[in-house]
Wavefront OBJ file of the C-alpha trace (Angstrom):
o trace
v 4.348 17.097 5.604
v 1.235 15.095 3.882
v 0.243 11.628 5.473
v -1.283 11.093 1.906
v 0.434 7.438 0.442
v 0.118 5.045 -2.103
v 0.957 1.458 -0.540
v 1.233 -1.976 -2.003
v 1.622 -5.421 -0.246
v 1.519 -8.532 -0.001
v -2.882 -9.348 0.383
v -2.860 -12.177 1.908
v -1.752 -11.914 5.571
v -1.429 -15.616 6.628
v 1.639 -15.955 4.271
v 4.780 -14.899 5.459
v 6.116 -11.533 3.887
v 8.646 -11.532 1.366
v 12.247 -10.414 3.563
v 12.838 -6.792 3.169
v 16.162 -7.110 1.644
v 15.054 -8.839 -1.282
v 12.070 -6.857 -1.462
v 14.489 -4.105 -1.677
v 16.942 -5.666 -4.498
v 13.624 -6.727 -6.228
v 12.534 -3.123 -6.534
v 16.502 -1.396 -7.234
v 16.816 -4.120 -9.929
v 13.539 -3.355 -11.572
v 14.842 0.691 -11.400
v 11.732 1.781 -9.145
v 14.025 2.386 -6.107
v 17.420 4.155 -6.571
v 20.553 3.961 -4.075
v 19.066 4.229 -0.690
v 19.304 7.379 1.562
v 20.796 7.410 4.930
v 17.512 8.208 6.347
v 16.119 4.692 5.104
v 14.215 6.168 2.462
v 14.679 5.026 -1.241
v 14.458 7.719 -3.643
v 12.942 7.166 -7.143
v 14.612 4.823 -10.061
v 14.717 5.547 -13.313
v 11.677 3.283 -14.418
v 9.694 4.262 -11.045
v 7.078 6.085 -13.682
v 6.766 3.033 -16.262
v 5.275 1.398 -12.877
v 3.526 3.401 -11.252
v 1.250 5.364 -13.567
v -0.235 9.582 -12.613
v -3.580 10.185 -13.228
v -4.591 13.462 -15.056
v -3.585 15.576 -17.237
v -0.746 17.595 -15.445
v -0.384 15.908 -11.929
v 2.223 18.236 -9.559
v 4.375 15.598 -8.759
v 7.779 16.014 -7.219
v 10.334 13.610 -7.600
v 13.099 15.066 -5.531
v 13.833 16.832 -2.373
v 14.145 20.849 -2.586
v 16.383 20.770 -0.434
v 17.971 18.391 2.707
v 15.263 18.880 5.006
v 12.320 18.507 2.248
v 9.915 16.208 3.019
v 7.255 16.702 0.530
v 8.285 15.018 -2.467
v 7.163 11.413 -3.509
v 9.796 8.769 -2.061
v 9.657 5.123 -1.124
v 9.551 3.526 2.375
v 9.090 -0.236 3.385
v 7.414 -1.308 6.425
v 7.354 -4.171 8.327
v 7.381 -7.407 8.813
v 4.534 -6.730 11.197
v 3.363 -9.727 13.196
v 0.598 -9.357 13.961
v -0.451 -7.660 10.479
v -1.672 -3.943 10.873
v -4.437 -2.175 9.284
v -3.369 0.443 7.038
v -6.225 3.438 6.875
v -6.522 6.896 6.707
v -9.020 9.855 6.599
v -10.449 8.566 3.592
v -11.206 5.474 5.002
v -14.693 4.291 4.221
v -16.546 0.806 5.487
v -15.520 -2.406 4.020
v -17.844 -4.492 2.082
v -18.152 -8.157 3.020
v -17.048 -10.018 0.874
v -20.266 -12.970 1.309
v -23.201 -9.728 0.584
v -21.339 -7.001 -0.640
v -23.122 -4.906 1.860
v -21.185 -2.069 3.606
v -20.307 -3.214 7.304
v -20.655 -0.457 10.081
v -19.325 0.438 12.533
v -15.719 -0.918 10.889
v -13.136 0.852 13.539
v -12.831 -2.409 15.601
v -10.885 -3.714 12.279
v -8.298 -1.174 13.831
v -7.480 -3.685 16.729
v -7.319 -6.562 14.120
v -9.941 -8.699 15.002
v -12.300 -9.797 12.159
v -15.703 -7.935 11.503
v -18.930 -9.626 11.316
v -21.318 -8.400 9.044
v -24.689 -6.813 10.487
v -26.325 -7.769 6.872
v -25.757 -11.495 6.176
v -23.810 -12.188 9.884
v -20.891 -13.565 7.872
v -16.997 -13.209 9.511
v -14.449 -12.392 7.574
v -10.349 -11.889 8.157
v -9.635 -8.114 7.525
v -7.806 -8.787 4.217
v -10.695 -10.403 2.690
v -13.044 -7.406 3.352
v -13.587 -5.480 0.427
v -11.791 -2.148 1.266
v -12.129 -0.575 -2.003
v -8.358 0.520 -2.115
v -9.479 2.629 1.065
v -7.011 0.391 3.351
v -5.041 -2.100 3.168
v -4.207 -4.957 5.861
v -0.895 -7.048 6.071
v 2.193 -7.388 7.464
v 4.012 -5.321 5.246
v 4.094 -2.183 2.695
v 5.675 -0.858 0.576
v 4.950 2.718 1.190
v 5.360 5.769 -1.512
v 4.675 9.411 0.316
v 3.161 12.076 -1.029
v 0.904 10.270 -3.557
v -3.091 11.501 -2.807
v -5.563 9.120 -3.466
v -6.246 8.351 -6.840
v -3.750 10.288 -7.782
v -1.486 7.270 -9.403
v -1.807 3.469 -9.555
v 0.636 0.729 -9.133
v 0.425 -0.782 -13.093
v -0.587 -4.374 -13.355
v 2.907 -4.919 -14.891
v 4.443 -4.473 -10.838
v 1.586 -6.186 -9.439
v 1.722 -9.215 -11.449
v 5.817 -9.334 -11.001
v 5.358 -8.968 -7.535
v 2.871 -11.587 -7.087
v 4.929 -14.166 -9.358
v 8.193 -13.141 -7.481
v 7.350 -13.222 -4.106
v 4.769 -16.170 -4.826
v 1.625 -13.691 -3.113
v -1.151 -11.911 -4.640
v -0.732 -8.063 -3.974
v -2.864 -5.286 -3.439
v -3.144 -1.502 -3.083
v -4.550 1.143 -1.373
v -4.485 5.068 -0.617
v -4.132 6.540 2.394
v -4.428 10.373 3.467
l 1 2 3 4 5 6 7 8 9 10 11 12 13 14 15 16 17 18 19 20 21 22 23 24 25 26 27 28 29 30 31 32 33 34 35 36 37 38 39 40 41 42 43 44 45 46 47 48 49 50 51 52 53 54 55 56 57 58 59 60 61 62 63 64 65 66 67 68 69 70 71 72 73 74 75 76 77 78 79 80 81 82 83 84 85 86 87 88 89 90 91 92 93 94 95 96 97 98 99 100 101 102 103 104 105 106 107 108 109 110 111 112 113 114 115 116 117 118 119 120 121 122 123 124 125 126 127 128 129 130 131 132 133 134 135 136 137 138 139 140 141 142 143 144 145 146 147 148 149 150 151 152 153 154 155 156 157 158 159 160 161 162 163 164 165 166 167 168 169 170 171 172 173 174 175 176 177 178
């Protein structure tokens, strides 16, 4: 089973997340969730590809399970409310920028524990979700989480982002993870 994911959430962590049942009835009444699984996973909608757009010209996709004990197909998870917020990265993690200098800050693994990096350039502090992650990670206290999506593979369309941010009354963001 691939770790590689395409998450979206809410970017700034200070605000309170939206509740995940109406995060949930947002996304099933906008058709890019259908009828949730057992397992707590949300298979596909109908309209999941009108918001969430593939890159390339033939990307192998799957949109359904093989079988009942297929994991490898693209499905949707939610995560949280985390308090505190966690730091979303993966393999393909690389250093924030700050968001003062725009200059890369290293070493960035303490971000892990949550506490805000200071930059070795320009000595500016930033929160974690004001870094400049690059869509390499992704910090908050919740996500909405959809497996088996590689980086740059597909991106959330402004369309869902925008809705998003005017329903749940938050700027969101997104990042890869693999």
């Amino acid at each position: 089973m691939s770790n590689a994911s395409l998450l979206l959430y809410p970017s700034n962590s200070t605000q309170p997340p939206p509740l995940l049942g109406d995060l949930a009835a947002y996304l099933y009444q906008r058709g890019v969730i259908a009828t949730p699984l057992p397992t707590h996973r949300y298979p596909l909608g109908d309209h999941f590809l009108r918001d969430i757009a593939f890159m390339g010209c033939s990307p192998a996709i799957r949109l359904e399970p093989a079988g009942s004990d297929d994991h490898g197909y693209c499905y949707l998870t939610l995560e949280g409310p985390f308090d505190p917020p966690q730091l979303r990265h993966g393999r393909n993690t690389r250093p924030p920028r700050c968001p003062h200098c725009h200059q890369g800050i290293t070493p960035w693994q303490a971000a892990i524990s949550g506490t805000p990096l200071p930059c070795p350039h320009c000595h500016h502090t930033a929160p974690l979700d004001q870094l400049l992650w690059r869509h390499n990670a992704g910090y908050a206290r919740l996500f909405i989480t959809i497996h088996n999506i590689f980086p740059g593979e597909a991106i959330p369309q402004p369309g869902l982002l925008n809705d998003l941010t005017a329903t749940f009354n938050q700027p969101w963001g997104y990042c890869f993870r693999s």
